[in-house]
C-alpha positions, 0 to 999 in steps of 0.5 A: 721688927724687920730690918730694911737697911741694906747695912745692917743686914750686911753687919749682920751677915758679916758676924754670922760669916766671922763667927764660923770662921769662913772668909767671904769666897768661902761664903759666895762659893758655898752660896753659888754667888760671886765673891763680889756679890757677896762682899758688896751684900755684907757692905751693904751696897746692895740689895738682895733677891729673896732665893740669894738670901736664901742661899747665903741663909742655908750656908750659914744654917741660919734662918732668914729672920736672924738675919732680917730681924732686929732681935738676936738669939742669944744667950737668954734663949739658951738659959731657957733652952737649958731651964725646959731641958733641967725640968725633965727627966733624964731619960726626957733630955737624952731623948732630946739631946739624940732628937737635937743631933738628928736636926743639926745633922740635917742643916749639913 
């Protein structure tokens, strides 16, 4: 379910933006908005355009539906993820760790 208010995508942000360890200039630097842009976003004060959501989005190397979205990742889609990698063989899951590594590397 999509999220509207301005708020809870602001909440939301703010988690992202604590749990990297980045401070809000940090953000609004690596976004290329101004840092009072980007504290009022995480207040919630105000709304955003689709290109600004997308900068902070690849900022944090997160898609815009974790944002926008009620349902959180996390810790059920990493039992599955590590429940289809334990059904493979090993040769399979060093495949897919080293494909794993080439994709993050790639959001940097």
């Amino acid at each position: 379910m999509l999220i509207f208010n301005t708020y809870d995508i602001g909440s939301k942000l703010l988690a992202v933006r604590k749990a990297t360890g980045l401070t809000q200039s940090e953000v609004a630097e690596k976004a290329g908005i101004s840092d009072r842009t980007y504290a009022d976003i995480e207040r919630g004060t105000v709304n955003m355009r689709v290109e600004t959501l997308m900068k902070i989005c690849h900022t944090f190397h997160i898609t815009p539906d974790e944002v926008l979205t009620e349902q959180e990742i996390g810790i059920s889609n990493e039992n599955e993820l590590l429940e289809r990698l334990n059904t493979r063989s090993p040769k399979e899951r060093k495949t897919a760790l080293q494909l794993l590594d080439v994709y993050l590397e790639s959001l940097e």
